[in-house]
C-alpha positions in Angstrom: 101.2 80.0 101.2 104.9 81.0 101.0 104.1 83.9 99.1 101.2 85.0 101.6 104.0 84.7 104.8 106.6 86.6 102.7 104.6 89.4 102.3 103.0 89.2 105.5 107.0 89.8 106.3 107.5 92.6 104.4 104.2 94.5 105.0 105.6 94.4 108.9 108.8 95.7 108.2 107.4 98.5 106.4 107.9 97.2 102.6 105.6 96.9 99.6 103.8 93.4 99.2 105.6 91.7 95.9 103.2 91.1 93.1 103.3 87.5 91.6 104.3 87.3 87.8 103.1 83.6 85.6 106.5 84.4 83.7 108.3 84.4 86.6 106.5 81.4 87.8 107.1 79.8 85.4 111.0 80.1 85.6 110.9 79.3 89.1 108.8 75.9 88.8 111.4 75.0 86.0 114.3 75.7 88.5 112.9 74.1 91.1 112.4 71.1 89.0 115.7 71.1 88.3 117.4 71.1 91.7 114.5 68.7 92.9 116.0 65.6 90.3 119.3 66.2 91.1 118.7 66.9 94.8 121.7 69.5 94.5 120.7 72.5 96.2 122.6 75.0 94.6 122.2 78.1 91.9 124.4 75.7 89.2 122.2 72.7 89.7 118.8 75.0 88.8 120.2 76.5 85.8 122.6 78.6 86.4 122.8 82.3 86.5 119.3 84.0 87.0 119.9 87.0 85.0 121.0 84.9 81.4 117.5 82.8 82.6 115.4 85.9 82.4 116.9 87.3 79.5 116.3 83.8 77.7 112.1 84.0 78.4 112.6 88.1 77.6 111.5 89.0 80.5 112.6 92.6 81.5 114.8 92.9 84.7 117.4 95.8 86.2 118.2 93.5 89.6 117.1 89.7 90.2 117.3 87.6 93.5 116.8 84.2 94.2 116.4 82.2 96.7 116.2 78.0 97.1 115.5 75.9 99.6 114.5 72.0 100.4 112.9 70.4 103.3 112.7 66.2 103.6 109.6 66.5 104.5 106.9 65.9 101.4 104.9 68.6 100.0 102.6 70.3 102.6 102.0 73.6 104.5 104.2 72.4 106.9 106.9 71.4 104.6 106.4 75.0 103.0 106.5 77.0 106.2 110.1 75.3 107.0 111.6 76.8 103.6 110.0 80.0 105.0 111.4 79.4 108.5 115.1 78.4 107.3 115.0 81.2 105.2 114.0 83.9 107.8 116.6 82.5 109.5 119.2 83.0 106.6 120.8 86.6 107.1 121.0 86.4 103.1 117.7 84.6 102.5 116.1 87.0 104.6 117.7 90.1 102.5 116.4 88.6 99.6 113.0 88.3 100.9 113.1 91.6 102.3 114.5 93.1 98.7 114.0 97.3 98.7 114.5 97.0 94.9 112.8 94.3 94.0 109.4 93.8 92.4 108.2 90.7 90.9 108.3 87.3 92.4 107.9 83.8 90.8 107.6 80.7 93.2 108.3 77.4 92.0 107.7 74.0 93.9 108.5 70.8 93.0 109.1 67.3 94.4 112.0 64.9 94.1 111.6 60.8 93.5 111.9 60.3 97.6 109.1 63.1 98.3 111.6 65.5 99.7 110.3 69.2 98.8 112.2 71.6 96.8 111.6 75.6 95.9 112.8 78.3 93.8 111.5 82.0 94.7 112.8 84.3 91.5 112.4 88.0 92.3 113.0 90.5 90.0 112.8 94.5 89.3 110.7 94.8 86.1 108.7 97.7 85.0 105.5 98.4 86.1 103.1 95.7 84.2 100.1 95.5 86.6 97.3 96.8 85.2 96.0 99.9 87.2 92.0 99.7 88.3 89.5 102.0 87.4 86.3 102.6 89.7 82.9 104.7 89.2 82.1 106.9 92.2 78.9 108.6 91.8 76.2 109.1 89.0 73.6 111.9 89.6 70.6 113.8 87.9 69.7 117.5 88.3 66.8 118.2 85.6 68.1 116.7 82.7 71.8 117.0 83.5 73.8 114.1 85.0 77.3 114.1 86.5 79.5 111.5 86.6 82.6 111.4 88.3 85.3 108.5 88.6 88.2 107.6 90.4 91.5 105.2 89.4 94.4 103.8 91.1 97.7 101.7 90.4 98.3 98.8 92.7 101.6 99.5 94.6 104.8 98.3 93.6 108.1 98.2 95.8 109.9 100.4 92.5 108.8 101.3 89.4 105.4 102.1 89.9 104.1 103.6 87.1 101.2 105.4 88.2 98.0 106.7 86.8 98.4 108.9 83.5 94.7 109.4 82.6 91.1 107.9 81.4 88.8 107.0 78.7 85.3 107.4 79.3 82.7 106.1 77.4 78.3 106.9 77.4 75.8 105.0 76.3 72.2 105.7 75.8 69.7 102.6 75.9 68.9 103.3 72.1 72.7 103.4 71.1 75.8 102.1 71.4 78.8 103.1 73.1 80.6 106.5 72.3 83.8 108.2 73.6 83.2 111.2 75.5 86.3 111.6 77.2 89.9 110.4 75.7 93.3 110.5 78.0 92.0 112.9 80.0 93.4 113.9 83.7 90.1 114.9 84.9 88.0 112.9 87.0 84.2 113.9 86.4 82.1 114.9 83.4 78.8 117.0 83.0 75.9 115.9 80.4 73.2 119.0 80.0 70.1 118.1 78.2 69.6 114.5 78.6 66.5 113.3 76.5 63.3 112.3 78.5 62.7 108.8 78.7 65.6 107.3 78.4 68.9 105.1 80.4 71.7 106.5 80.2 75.1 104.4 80.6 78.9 105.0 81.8 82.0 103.5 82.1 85.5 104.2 82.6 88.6 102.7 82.1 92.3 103.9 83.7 95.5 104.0 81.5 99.2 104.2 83.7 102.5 106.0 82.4 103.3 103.2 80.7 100.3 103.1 78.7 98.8 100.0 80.6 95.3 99.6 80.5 92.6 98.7 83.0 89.2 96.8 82.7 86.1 98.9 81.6 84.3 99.3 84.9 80.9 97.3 85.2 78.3 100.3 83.6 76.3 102.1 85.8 72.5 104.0 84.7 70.7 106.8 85.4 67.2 107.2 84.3 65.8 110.1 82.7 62.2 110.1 83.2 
């Protein structure tokens, strides 16, 4: 929910949505569980200063924010959407959310003994980890030559975006298994003359970023070869 409004936020302010991170989750939730026992809401009371944090769980950063907040009321969308409220209405909270460096984002949530609610949001700039996505456009058959062509993309980031570097591509005939027809290359089709009659033949593609990140293989697609 939170997540969803804040980025909601910055999509209409002209900003990249942040992408959610399980590491920084996980520092969040252990942040908020902090201030949440001691009902202190304060950057001391959940653990002190983000960056050591960060560096602790290895977890690459160049800038960090962080941002806590509490409601009495138990946990709910209702409780959640007065964290988001009070902190829209925060000149600093509202920076944070509206970071032009950051990332990353980690939410944490937790509850104290009287049901009051209490979050940690943990933003970060880290490099470019999201795995970029690789797609098959078109499979066709002159005769017995078949073109394939492919396209990739790398999910947005706010900074850091590493962008697409090149592709594998792989072919399969019914009869065989999978071979490597293309390796780290920039281009974005490939021609097979002289298919064999009778025969299915099978393609898939997968994207690599600058920083050597991997997509999924794409779900094959056939072309028959009568």
């Amino acid at each position: 929910m939170l997540l969803g409004w804040i980025n909601a936020d910055r999509e209409s302010v002209g900003l990249v949505p942040w992408r959610g991170w399980g590491a920084l989750d996980g520092l969040a939730l252990d942040r908020a569980d902090r201030i949440a026992s001691s009902q202190t809401l304060s950057h001391a009371a959940a653990g002190g200063n983000v960056g050591e944090a960060l560096d602790a769980r290895s977890i690459a950063w160049s800038w960090y924010g962080e941002a806590l907040g509490m409601t009495g009321a138990t946990l709910s969308e209702a409780s959640a959407r007065q964290i988001f409220d009070a902190w829209m209405a925060s000149d600093p909270h509202r920076a944070i959310l509206r970071s032009d460096v950051d990332n990353y984002v980690g939410v944490g949530v937790a509850s104290a003994a009287d049901g009051s609610t209490w979050v940690s949001l943990v933003a970060t700039q880290s490099p470019d980890h999201t795995p970029p996505v690789a797609a098959s456009v078109s499979l066709r058959r002159v005769g017995l030559t078949i073109t394939y062509t492919w396209r990739g993309t790398d999910p947005p980031l706010q900074t850091l975006g590493a962008g697409i570097r090149s592709f594998d591509v792989q072919i399969r005939r019914d009869d065989r298994s999978w071979r490597t027809i293309r390796n780290d290359t920039t281009s974005t089709s490939f021609v097979r003359p002289g298919a064999a009659h009778g025969h299915w033949y099978l393609f898939r593609v997968q994207a690599a970023d600058r920083r050597g990140t991997l997509s999924a293989w794409t779900k094959p697609v056939r072309i028959w070869v009568p």
